[in-house]
C-alpha positions as CSV (number, residue, x, y, z in Angstrom):
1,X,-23.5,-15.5,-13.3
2,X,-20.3,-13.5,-13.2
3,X,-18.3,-13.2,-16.2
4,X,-14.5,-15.2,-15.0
5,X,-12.0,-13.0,-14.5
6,X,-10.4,-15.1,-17.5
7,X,-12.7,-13.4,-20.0
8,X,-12.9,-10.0,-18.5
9,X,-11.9,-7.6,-21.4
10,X,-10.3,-5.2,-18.7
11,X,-7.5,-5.6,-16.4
12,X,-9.0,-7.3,-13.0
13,X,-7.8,-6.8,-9.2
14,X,-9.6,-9.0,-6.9
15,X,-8.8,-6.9,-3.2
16,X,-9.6,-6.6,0.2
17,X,-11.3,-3.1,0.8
18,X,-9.5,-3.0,4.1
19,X,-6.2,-5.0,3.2
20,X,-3.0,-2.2,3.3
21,X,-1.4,-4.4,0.2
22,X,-4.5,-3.9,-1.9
23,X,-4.9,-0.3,-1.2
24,X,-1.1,0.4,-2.4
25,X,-1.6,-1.2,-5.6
26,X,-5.2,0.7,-5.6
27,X,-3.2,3.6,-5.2
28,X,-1.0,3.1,-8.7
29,X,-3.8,2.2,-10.5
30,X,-5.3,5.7,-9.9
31,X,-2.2,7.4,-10.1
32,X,-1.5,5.7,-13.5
33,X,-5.6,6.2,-14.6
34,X,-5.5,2.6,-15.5
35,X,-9.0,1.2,-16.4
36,X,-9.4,-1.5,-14.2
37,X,-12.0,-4.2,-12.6
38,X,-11.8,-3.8,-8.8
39,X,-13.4,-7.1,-7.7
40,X,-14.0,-6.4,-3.4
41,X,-13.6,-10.1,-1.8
42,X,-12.8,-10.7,1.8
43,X,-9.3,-11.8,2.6
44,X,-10.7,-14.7,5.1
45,X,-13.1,-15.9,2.6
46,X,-11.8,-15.7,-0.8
47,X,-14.1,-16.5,-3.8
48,X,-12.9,-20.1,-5.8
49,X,-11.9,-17.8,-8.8
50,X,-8.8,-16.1,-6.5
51,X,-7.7,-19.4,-5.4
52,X,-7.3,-20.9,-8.9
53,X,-5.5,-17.9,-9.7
54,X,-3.3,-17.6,-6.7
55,X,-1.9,-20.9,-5.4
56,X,-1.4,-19.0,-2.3
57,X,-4.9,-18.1,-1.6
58,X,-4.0,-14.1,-1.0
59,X,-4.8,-10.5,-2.0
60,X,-4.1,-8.4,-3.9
61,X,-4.2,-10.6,-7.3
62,X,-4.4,-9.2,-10.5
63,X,-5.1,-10.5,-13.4
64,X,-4.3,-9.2,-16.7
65,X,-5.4,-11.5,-19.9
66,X,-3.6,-14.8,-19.6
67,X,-1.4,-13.4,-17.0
68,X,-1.7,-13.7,-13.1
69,X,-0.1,-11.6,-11.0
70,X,0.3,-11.8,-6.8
71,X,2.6,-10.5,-4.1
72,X,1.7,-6.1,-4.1
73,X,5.3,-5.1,-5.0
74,X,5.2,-7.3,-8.3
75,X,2.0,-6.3,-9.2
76,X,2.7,-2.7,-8.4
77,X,6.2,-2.9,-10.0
78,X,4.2,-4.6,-13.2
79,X,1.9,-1.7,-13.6
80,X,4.3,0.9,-13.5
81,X,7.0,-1.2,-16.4
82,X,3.3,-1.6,-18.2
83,X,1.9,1.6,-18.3
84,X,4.9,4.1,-17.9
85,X,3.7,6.8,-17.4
86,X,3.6,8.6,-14.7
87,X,7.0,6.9,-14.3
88,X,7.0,5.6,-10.2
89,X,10.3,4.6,-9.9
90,X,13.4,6.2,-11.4
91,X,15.2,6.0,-14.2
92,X,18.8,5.3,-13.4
93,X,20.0,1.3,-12.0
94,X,21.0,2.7,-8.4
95,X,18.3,4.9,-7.9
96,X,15.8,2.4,-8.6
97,X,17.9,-0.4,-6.7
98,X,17.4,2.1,-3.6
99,X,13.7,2.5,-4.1
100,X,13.2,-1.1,-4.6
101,X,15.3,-1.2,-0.9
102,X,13.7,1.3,0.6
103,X,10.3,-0.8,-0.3
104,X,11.9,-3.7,1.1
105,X,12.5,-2.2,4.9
106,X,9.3,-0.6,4.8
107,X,7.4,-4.7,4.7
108,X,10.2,-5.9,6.7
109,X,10.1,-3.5,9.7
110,X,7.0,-1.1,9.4
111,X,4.5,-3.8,7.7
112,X,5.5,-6.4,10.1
113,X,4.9,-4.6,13.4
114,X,1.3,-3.5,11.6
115,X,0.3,-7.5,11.6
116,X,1.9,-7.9,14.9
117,X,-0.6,-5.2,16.3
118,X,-3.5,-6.7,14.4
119,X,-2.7,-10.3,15.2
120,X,-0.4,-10.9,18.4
121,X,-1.6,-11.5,21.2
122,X,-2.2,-8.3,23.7
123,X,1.2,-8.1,24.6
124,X,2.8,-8.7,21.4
125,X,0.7,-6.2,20.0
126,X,1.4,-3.1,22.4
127,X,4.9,-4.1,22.4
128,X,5.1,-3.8,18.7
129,X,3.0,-0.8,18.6
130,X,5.6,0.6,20.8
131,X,8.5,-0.5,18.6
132,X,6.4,0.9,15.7
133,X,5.5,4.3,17.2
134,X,9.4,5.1,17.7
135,X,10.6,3.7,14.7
136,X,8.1,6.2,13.2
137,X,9.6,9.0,15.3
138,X,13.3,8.6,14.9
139,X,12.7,8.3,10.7
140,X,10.7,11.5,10.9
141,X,13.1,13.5,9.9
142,X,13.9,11.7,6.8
143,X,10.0,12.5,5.6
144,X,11.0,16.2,5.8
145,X,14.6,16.0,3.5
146,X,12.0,16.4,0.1
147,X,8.7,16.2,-0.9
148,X,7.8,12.8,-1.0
149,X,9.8,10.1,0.5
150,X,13.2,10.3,-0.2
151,X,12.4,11.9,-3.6
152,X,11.0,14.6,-5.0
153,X,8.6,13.1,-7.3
154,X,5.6,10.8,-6.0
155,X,6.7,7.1,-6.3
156,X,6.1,3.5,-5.7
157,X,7.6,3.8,-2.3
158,X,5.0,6.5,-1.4
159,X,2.4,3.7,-2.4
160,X,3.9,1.7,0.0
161,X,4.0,3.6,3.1
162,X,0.9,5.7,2.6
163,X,-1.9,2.6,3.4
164,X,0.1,2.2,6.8
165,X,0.2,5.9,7.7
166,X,-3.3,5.9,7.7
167,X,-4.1,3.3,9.7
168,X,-2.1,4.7,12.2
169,X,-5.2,5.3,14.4
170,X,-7.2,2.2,14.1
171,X,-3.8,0.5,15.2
172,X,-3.5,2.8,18.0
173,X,-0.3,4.2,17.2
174,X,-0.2,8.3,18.4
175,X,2.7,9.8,16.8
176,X,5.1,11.9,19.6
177,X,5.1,15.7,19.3
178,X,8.8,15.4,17.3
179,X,6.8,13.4,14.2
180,X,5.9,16.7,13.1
181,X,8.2,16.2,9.9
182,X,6.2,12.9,9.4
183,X,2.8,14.6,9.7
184,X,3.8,16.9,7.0
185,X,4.4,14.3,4.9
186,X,0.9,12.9,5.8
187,X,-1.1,15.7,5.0
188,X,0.6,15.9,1.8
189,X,0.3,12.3,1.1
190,X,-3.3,11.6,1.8
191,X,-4.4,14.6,0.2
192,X,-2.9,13.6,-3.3
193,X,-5.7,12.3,-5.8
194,X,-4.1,9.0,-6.2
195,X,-4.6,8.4,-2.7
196,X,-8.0,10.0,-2.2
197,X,-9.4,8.0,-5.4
198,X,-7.7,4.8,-3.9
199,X,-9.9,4.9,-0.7
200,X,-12.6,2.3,-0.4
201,X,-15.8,3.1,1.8
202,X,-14.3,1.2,4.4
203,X,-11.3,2.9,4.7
204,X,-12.5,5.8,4.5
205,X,-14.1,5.1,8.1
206,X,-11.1,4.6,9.2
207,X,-10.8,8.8,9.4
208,X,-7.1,9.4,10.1
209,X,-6.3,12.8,12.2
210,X,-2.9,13.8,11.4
211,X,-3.7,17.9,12.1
């Protein structure tokens, strides 16, 4: 019988192996070397043990001790304030106000169109994967003002966007020759060891081309 998550001496993430929220919170827990339980449970068919935790029946939940966490950006925004270092957001109010923003847009308008693709009907979805591909396109040149998004230092807001960057293929989204700034960014992105340690075998398969 599984030991409950209750019990578990180490932190425990129950998550999706193909679920973009999970894979940005995977992606601070490598980048912050935090020893954790990765429990893999499908999304449509979550174990009893998630739901008790999570009165809304989703992933990514963590749970840490007596505490339960959902919704990525707390969990993700808990990890970094509990283990802090590598800080992933900044230091100063405003700064972090902006990061905290720019994390905000990205679920509103980028994450958004992503479950329109995956779940409108055929219409809906190529009209959002439309929306998506030149939203993508006219932001390029932001990707290209530093090193990592809008900062020079690998951050929270990275962990964000990276997960739907590479999914870009399976969704059937083909960035337009001026993206170049934004497949830069990519190849920089994916091939950081927070992200490469983050991947699950299924995503993995998922073998995003940005050359």
């Amino acid at each position: 019988m599984a030991v409950a998550a209750s019990r578990r001496s180490v932190m425990t993430l129950f998550s999706d192996p193909t679920c973009p929220y999970c894979h940005r919170v995977r992606m601070v827990l490598a980048e912050k070397g935090i020893a954790v339980d990765v429990i893999d449970v499908d999304a449509n068919d979550l174990p009893d043990e998630v739901m008790d935790f999570n009165p809304y029946g989703t992933v990514p939940t963590l749970v840490d001790r007596d505490l339960r966490l959902y919704e990525s950006r707390i969990i993700m925004e808990y990890l970094d304030e509990r283990f802090p270092h590598p800080p992933l957001l900044p230091v100063d109010p405003v700064s972090r106000a902006s990061a905290r923003l720019f994390m905000y847009r990205i679920d509103r308008d980028w994450y958004t169109l992503m479950g329109r693709i995956a779940l409108g009907s055929p219409e809906d979805a190529e009209q959002a994967r439309k929306e998506l591909r030149e939203s993508l396109a006219v932001t390029a040149p932001v990707f290209g003002a530093h090193t990592f998004f809008m900062n020079d230092e690998f951050s929270l807001v990275d962990c964000c966007i990276a997960p739907l960057l590479w999914r870009l293929p399976v969704l059937g989204v083909e960035l337009p020759p001026q993206a170049e700034a934004l497949r830069v960014y990519m190849r920089r992105i994916f091939a950081c060891d927070a992200f490469r340690k983050s991947l699950t075998e299924a995503e993995k398969e998922m073998i995003a081309d940005v050359s």
